[in-house]
C-alpha positions in Angstrom: 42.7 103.8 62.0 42.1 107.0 62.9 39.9 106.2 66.1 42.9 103.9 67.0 45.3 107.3 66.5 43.2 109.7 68.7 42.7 106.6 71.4 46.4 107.0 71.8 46.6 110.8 71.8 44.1 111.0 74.2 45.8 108.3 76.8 49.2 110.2 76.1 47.5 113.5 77.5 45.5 111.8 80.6 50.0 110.5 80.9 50.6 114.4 81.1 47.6 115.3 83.1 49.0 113.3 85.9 52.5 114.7 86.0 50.7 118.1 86.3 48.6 117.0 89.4 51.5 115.7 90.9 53.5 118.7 90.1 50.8 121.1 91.6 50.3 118.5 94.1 46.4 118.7 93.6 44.7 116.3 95.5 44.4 113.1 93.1 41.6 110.8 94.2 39.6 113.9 94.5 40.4 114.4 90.6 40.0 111.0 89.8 36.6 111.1 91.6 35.8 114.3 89.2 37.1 113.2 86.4 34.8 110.1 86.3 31.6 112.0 86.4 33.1 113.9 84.1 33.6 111.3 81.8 30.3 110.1 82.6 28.5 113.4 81.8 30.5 113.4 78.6 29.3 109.8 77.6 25.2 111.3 78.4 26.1 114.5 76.1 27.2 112.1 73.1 24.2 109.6 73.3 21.5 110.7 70.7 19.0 109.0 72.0 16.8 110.1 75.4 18.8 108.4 78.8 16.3 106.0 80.0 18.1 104.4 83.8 15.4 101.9 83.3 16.5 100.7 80.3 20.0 100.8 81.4 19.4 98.5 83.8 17.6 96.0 81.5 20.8 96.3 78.6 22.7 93.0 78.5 26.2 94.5 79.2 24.6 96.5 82.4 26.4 93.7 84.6 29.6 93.8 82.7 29.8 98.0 83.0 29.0 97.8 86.7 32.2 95.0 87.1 34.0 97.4 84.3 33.6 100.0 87.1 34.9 98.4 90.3 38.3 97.2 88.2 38.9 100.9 87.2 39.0 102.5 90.4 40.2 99.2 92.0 43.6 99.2 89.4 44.0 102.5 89.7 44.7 102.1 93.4 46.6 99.3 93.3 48.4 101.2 91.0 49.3 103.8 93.2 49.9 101.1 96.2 51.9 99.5 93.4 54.0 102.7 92.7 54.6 103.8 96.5 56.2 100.6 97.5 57.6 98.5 94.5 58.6 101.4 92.6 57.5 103.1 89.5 59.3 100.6 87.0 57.6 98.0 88.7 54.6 100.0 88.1 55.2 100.5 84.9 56.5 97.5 83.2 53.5 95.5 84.7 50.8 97.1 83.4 52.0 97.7 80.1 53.4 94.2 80.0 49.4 93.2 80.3 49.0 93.9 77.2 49.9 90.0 75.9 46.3 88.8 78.1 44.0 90.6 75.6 46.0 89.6 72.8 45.7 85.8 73.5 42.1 86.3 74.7 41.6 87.6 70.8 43.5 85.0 69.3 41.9 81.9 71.2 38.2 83.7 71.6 37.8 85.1 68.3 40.2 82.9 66.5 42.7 85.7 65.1 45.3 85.1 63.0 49.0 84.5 64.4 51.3 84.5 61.4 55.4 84.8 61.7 55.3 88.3 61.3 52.7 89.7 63.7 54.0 86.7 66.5 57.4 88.4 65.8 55.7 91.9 66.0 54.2 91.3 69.6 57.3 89.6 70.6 59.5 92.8 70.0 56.6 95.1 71.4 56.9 92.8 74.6 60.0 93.9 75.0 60.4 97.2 73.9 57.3 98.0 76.5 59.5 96.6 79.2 63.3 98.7 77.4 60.6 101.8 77.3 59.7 101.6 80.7 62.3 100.5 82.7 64.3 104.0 84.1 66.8 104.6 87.1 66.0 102.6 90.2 63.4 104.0 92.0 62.8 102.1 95.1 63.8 98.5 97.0 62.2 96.0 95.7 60.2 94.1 98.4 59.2 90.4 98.4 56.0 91.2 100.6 54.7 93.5 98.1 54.9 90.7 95.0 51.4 90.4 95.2 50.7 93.8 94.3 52.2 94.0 90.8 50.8 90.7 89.9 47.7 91.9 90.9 47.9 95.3 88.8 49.2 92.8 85.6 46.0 90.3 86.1 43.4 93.3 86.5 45.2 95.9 83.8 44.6 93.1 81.4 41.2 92.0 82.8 39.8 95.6 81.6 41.2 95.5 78.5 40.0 92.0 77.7 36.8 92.6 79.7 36.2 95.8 77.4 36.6 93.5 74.2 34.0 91.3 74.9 31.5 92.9 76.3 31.7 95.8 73.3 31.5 93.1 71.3 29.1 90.9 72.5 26.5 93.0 73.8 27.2 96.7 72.5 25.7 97.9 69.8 27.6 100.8 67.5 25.4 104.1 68.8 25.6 102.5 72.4 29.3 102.9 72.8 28.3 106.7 74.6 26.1 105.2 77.2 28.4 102.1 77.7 31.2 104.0 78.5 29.0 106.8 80.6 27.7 104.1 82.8 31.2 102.6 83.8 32.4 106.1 84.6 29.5 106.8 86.6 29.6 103.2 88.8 33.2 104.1 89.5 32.5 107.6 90.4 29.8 106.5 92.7 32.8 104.1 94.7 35.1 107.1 94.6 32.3 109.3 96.4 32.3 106.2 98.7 36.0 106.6 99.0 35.8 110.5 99.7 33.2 109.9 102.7 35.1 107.1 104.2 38.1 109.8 104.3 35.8 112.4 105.6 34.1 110.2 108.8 37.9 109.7 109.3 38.6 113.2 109.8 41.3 113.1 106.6 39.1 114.7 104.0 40.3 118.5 102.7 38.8 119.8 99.8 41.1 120.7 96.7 38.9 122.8 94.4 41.9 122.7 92.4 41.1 119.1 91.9 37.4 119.8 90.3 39.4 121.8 87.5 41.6 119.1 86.8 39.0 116.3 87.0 36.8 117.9 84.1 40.3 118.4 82.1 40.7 114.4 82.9 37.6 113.2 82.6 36.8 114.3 78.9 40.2 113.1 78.1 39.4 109.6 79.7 35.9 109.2 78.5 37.4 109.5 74.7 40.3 107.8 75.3 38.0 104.3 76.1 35.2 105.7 73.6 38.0 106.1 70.4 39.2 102.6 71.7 35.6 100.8 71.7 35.4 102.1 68.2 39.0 101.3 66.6 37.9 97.7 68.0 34.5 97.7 66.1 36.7 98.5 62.9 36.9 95.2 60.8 40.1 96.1 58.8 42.4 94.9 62.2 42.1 92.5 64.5 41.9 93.3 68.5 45.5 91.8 68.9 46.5 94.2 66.6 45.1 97.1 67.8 45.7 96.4 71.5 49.8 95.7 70.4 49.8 99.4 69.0 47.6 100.9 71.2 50.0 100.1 74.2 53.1 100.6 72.3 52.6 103.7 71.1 51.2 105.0 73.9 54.3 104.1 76.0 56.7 104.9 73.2 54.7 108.8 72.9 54.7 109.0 76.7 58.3 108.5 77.0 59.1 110.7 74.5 57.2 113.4 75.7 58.5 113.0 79.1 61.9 113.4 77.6 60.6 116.5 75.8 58.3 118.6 77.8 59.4 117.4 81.7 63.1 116.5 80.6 63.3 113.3 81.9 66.5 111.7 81.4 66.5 108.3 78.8 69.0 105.5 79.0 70.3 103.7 76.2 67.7 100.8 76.8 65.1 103.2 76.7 66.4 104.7 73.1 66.7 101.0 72.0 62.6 100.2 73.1 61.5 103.2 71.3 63.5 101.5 68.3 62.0 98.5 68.8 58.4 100.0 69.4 58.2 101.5 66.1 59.2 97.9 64.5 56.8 96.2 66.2 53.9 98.4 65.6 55.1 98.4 61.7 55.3 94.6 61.5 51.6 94.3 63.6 49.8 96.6 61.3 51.0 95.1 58.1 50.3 92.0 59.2 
């Protein structure tokens, strides 16, 4: 339980790291580029054993990291794509919302249990993701763009469920580091890719600001997937149960803190999911 805890400390603070780049308007792919090799270097100072790339190549889940990587910079720019023309509750609610594909991925793939109270539990954390997120209207909503947040549901819950089985399948417990330190690194490398594209276009500007907030954002990231992978190798709860609270809390401690610390204004529907979070995540767990 505790890995589960700092897993959603740590994905709360990479929530406030990003309100601080976009305050200090520090270039953010440019972080995000830094922040994975970051994360990467972090993964390489955890493993106890020698890096071997060799090896690395050879390990069964090699494939799945190297897809691992092309989602998380991939749904991270669809998020922002998402954001700039559907809005930021748009954003929001659907990749939150994705939370249900992991959840029935467990319960079909690994045949988890679905009693009354955790099907109740999920229900209610369903929709206090959506009460949470949903704030004052942002933007017009545009038919054209449908695709995107549909998109950003599909792959936010791809990673997660992607994540799952491949950290169960084929990772073993002292191989989370390198797991993890090879996703970061295969989406770093298509950030670089990225960053040149931008600079043969004559758009690239260097923000060292951005190296400074990458490092801050890349150990935070790196332990914010490695405390997941090892909440999910606990046997005393279920993946559906610690993907449910994982998600919840996070956007119930997000919300919260941007109420606190950046005084953003709730509305009553937002009070009422933060209610209906902390049921949820009650009923889940003791189920």
């Amino acid at each position: 339980m505790i890995y589960l805890l700092f897993s959603i400390l740590a994905s709360t603070l990479i929530f406030i790291i990003f309100k601080l780049l976009g305050k200090y308007k520090i270039n953010t792919l440019q972080a995000i580029v830094a922040n994975y090799f970051t994360a990467c270097l972090t993964g390489i100072l955890m493993y106890e054993e020698t890096v071997n790339v060799s090896k690395i190549i050879k390990e069964d889940w090699f494939i799945g990291a190297i897809g691992l990587g092309f989602l998380f910079i991939s749904i991270f720019n669809v998020m922002a794509l998402t954001a700039q023309r559907n809005g930021l509750t748009v954003t929001s609610v659907a990749s939150k919302m994705s939370v249900v594909i992991p959840i029935i991925f467990g319960l079909y793939a690994y045949n988890e249990s679905l009693g009354w109270q955790k099907g109740l539990g999920i229900i209610l954390a369903l929709v206090a993701v959506y009460l949470t997120s949903v704030k004052a209207k942002t933007a017009t909503f545009n038919l054209k763009n449908l695709w995107l947040p549909i998109v950003l549901f599909f792959g936010s819950g791809v990673i997660d469920t992607s994540i799952k089985y491949v950290e169960t399948s084929y990772v073993s417990s002292n191989g989370i580091p390198i797991f993890s330190a090879t996703i970061f690194c295969i989406a770093g490398l298509i950030g670089i890719v990225l960053l040149s594209i931008q600079a043969l276009k004559g758009k690239f500007k260097f923000d060292y600001r951005s190296i400074f907030g990458g490092i801050l954002l890349g150990i935070t990231n790196y332990y914010s997937i490695y405390m997941l992978l090892k909440a999910l190798q606990f046997e005393g709860f279920e993946s559906s149960t610690i993907f449910t609270v994982n998600n919840v809390a996070i956007v119930m401690l997000s919300t919260l803190i941007g109420l606190l610390i950046f005084k953003e204004k709730l509305q009553n529907k937002n009070w009422i999911g933060i209610g209906l979070a902390i049921v949820s995540i009650v009923l889940v767990t003791l189920a």
